[in-house]
C-alpha positions as CSV (number, residue, x, y, z in Angstrom):
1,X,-54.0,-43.2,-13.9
2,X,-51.2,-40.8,-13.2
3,X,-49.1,-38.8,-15.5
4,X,-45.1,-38.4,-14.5
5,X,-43.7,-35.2,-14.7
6,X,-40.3,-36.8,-16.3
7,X,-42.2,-37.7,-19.6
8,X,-42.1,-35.9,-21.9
9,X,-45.0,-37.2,-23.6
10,X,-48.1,-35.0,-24.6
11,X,-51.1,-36.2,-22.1
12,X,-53.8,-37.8,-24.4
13,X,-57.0,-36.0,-23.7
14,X,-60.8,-36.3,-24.8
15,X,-63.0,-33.6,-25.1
16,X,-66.8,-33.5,-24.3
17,X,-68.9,-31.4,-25.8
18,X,-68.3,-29.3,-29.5
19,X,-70.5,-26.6,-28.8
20,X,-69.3,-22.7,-29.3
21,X,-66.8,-22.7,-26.4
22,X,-65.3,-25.6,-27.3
23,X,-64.6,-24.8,-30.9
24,X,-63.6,-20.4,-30.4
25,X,-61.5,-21.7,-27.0
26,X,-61.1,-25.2,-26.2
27,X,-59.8,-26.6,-29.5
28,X,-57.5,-24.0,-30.4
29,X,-56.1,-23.6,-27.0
30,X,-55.6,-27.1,-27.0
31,X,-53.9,-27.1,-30.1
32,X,-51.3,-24.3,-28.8
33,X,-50.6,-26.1,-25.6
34,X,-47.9,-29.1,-26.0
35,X,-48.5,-30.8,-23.0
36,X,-51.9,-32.2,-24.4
37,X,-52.8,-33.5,-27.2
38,X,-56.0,-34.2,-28.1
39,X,-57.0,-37.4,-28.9
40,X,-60.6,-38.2,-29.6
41,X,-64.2,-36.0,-29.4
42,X,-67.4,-37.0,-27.3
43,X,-70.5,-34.9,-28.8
44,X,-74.3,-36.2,-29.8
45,X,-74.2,-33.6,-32.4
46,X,-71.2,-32.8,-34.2
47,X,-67.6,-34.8,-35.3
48,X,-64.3,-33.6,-36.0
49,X,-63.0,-35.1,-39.6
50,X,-59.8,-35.6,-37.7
51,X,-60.8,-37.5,-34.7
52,X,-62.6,-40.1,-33.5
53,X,-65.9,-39.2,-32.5
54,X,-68.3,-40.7,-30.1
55,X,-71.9,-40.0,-29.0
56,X,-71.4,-39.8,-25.5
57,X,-68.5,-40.2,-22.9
58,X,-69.1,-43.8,-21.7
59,X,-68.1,-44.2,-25.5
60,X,-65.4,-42.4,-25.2
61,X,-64.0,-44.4,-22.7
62,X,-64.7,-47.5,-23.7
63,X,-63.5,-46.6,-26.9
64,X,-60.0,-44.8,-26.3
65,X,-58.5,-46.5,-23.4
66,X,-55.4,-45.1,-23.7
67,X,-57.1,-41.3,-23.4
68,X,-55.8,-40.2,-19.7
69,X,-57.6,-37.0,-19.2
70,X,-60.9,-35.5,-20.2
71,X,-62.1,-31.7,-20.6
72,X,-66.1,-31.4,-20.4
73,X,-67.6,-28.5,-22.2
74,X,-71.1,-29.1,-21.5
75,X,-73.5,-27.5,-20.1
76,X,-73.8,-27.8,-15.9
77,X,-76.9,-29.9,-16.2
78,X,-76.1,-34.0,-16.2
79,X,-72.1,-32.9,-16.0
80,X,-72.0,-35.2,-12.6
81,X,-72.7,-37.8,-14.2
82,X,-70.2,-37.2,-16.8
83,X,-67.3,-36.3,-14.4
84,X,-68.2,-39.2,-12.8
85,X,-67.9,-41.8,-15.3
86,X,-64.3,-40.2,-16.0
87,X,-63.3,-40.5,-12.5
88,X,-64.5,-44.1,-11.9
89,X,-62.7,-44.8,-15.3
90,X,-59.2,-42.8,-13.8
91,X,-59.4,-40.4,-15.8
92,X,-58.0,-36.7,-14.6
93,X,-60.8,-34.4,-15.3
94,X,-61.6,-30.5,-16.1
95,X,-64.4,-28.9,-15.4
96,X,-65.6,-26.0,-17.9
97,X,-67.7,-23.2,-15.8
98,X,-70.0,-23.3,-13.8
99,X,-68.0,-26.7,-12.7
100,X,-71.3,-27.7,-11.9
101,X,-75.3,-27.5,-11.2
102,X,-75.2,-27.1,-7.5
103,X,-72.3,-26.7,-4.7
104,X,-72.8,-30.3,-3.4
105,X,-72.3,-32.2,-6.4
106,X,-68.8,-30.4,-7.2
107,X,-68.0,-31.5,-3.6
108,X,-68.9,-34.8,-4.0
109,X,-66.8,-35.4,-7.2
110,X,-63.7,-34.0,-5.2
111,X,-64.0,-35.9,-2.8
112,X,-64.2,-38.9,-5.9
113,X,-61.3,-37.8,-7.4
114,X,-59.3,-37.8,-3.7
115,X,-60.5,-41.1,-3.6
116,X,-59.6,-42.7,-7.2
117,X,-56.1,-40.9,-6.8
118,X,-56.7,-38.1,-10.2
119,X,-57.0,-34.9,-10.8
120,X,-60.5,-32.9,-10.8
121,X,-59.9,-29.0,-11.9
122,X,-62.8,-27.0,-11.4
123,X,-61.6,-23.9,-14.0
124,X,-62.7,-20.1,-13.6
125,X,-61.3,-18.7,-17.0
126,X,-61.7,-15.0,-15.8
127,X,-59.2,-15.8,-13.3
128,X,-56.5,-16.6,-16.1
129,X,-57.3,-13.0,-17.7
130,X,-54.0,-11.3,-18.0
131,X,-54.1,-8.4,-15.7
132,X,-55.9,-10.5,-12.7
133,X,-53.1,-11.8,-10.9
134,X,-51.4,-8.3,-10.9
135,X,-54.4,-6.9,-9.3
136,X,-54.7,-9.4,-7.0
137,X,-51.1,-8.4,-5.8
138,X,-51.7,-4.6,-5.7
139,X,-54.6,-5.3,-3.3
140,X,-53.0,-8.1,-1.3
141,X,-51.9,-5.5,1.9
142,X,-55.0,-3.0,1.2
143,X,-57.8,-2.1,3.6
144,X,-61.1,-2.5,1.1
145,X,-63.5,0.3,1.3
146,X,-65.6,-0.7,-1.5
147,X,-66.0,-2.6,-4.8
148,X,-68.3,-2.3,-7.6
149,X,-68.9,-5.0,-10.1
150,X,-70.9,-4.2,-13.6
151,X,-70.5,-6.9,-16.1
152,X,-73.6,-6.6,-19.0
153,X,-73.9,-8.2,-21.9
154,X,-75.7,-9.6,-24.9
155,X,-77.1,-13.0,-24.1
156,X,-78.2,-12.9,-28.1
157,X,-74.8,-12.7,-28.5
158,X,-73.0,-14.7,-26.7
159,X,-75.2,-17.3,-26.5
160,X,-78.2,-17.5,-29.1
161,X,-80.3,-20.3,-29.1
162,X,-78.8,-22.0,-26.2
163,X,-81.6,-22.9,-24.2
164,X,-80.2,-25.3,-21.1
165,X,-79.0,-21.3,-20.1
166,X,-82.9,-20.3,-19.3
167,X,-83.3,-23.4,-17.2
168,X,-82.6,-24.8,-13.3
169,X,-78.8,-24.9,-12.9
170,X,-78.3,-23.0,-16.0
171,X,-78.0,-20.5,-13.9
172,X,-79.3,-17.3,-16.3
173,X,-77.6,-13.9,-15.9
174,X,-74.7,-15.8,-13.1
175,X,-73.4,-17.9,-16.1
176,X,-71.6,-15.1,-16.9
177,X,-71.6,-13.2,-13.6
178,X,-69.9,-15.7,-12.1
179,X,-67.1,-15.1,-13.9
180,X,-67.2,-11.5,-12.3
181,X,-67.1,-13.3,-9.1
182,X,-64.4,-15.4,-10.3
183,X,-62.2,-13.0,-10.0
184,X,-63.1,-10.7,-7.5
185,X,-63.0,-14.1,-5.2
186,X,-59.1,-14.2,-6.3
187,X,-58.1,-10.7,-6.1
188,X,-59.8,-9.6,-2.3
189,X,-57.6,-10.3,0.8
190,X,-60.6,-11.9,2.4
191,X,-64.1,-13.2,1.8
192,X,-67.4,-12.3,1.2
193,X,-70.7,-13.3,1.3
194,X,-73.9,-11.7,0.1
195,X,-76.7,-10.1,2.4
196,X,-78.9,-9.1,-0.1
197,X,-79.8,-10.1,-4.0
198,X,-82.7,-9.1,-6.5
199,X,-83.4,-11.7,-9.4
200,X,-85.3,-10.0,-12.8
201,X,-86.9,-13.3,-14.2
202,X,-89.1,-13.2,-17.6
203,X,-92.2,-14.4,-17.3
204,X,-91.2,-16.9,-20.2
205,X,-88.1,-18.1,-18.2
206,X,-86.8,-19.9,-15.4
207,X,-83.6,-18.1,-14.6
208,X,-82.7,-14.5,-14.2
209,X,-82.3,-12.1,-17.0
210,X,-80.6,-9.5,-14.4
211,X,-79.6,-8.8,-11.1
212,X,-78.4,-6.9,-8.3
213,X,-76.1,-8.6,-6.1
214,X,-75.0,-6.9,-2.2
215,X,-72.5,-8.7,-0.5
216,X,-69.8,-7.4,1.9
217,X,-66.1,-8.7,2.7
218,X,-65.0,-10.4,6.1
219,X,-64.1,-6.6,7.6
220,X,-67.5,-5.2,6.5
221,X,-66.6,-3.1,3.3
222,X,-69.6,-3.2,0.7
223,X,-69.1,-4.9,-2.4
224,X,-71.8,-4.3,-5.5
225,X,-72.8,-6.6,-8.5
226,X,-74.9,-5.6,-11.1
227,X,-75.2,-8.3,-14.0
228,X,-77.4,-7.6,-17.2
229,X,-77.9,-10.0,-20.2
230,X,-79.9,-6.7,-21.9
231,X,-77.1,-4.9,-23.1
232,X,-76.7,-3.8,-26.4
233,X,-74.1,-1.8,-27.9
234,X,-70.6,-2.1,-26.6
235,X,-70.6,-4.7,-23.8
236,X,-69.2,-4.4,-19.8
237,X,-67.0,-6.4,-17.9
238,X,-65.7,-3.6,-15.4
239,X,-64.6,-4.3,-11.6
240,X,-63.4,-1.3,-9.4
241,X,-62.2,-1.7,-6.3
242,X,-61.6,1.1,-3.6
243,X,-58.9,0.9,-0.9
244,X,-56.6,3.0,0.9
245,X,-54.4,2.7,-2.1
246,X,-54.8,3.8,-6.0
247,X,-58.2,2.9,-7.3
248,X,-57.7,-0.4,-8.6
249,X,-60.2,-0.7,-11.8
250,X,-60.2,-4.5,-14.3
251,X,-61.8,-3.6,-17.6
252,X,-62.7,-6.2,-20.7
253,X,-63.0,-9.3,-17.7
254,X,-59.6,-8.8,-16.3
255,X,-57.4,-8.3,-19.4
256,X,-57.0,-4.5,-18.5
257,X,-56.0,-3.2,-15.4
258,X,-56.0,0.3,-14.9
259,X,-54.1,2.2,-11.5
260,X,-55.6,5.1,-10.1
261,X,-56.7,6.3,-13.8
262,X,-53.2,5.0,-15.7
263,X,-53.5,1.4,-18.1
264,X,-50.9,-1.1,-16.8
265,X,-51.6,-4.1,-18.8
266,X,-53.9,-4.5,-21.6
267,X,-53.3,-8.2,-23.0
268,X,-54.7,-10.5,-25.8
269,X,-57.5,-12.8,-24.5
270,X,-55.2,-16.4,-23.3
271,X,-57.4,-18.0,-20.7
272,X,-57.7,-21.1,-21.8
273,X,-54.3,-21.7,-23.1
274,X,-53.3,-20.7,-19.5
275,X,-55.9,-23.2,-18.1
276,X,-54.7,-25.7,-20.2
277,X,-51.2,-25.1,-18.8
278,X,-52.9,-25.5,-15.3
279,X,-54.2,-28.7,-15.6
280,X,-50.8,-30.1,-17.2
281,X,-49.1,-28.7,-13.9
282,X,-51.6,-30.8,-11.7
283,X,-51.7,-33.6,-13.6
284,X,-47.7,-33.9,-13.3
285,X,-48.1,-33.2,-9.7
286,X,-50.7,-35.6,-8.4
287,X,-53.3,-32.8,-7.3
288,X,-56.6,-30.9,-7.7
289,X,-57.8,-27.5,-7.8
290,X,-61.4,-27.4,-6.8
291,X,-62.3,-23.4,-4.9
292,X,-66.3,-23.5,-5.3
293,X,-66.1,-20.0,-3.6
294,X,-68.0,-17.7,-6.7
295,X,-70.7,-21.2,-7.2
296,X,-71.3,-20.3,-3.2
297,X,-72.2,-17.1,-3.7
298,X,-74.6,-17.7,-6.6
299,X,-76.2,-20.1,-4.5
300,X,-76.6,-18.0,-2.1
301,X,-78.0,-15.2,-4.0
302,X,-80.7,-17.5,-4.9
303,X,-81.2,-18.1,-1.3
304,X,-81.5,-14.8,-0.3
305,X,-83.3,-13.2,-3.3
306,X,-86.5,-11.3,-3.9
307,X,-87.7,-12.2,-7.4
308,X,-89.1,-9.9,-9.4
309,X,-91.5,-11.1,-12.4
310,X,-90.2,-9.0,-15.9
311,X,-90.9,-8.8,-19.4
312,X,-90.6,-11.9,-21.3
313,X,-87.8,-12.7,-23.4
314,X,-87.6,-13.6,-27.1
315,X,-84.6,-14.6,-28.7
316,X,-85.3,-15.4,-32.3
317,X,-83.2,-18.8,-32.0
318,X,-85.2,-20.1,-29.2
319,X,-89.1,-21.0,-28.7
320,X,-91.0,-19.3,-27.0
């Protein structure tokens, strides 16, 4: 199923999942971005009075065959399969992050998507953060001579009683690192890869509550993570990068950029209205955006980790 670029009709779309994201970013961005227009809802637990609803995504298509695209907000666990059915079906498909549990999987619903002839857009929201793609200039001709990464914050925040977090392929304290990786992916003039990584687990969980993250780029400058879902107060999203240029600093995820000390842009959070924008553009051009580059490098921080045994968590909207 393609979409022209001539017409000037919206793209009907089904979302998957009504959880927190989808209701504070999905809906609304949808709802600001003309090229969709949303057509029907896929949740077990929750309805929009305005929409059909459906339990699942099989239902969805079955039930809306005229739906061309779909948007999965889930959580990374069992989102093959979902991405799947959508692609068999020809439908274009966009992947909330993590785009999914593992690496492998992601690659194999690319290659699906090649295949079937739609769209698959794996989506790195911290990415669309206003000041990222003026960084990523700045430090496109720059020799790196070091980056440093902190990025804590509240998991009781942020995400409170959300358990599929503190499981395998929920990824912990990387659910929101990777967005920190996200970007720092996009904005480098070369790669990296890690060389060293300590996990902090809780005793009462299966994924990290912190960690400490070593990597260095292709010409050997070090680049330092340190991710914490223990902060309280105000929270961190800071990346500072050193080069033979101005310091280069991305404060609140990427929607302030700061030049050796002066603000340059300091923007209202649009990611997912950008996103949304994204996916219309590939849609109307017949291609995909899949760069697994930050899921890499979580992978293969739990490769090279030493694990480190800490005190359990309690979060008063979980068990446990």
């Amino acid at each position: 199923m393609t979409h022209s670029s001539a017409s000037r009709q919206p793209v009907a779309l089904g979302l998957v999942g009504l959880g927190t994201i989808a209701r504070n970013q999905h809906l609304p961005s949808l709802a600001a971005v003309p090229a969709f227009r949303l057509a029907a809802i896929a949740s077990r637990n929750a309805t929009l009075d305005t929409l059909p609803g459906y339990p699942d995504i099989d239902a969805l298509l079955a039930g809306e065959p005229g739906i061309a695209a779909v948007s999965l907000c889930t959580p990374p666990q069992g989102r093959f399969e979902q991405a799947a059915s959508a692609i068999r079906a020809g439908r274009h498909v966009m992947l909330e992050k993590p785009p999914g549990a593992s690496v492998s999987e992601v690659e194999a619903l690319a290659a699906m998507a090649r295949a079937q002839g739609v769209t698959l857009f794996a989506t790195w929201h911290s990415r669309a953060a206003a000041a990222v793609e003026e960084a990523r200039r700045l430090l496109a001709n720059r020799k790196i001579s070091r980056v440093e990464i902190t990025w804590k914050e509240d998991v009781r925040h942020w995400h409170p009683g959300q358990e599929w977090i503190w499981q395998p392929g929920g990824l912990g304290v990387f659910d929101p690192g990777i967005n920190a990786l996200s970007v720092v992916t996009r904005i480098l003039p070369s790669a990296l890869h890690p060389v060293s990584a300590v996990l902090d687990v809780p005793e009462n969980r299966q994924a990290p509550i912190a960690a400490r993250l070593s990597m260095v780029t292709a010409e050997g400058a070090p680049v330092e993570a340190e991710f914490d879902w223990r902060q309280t107060g105000p929270q961190t999203w800071d990346i500072r990068v050193e080069s033979d240029g101005p310091e280069i600093l991305l404060r609140m995820g990427g929607a302030e950029l700061h030049v050796a000390g002066e603000k340059i842009i300091a923007a209202a959070d649009e990611e997912y209205r950008r996103l949304y924008a994204r996916f219309a553009e590939l849609i109307a051009t017949g291609t995909s955006d899949v760069d697994l580059s930050p899921l890499q490098l979580v992978a293969d921080a739990f490769l090279l980790a030493e694990r480190r045994t800490v005190a359990p968590f309690h979060d008063p909207a979980l068990p446990g």
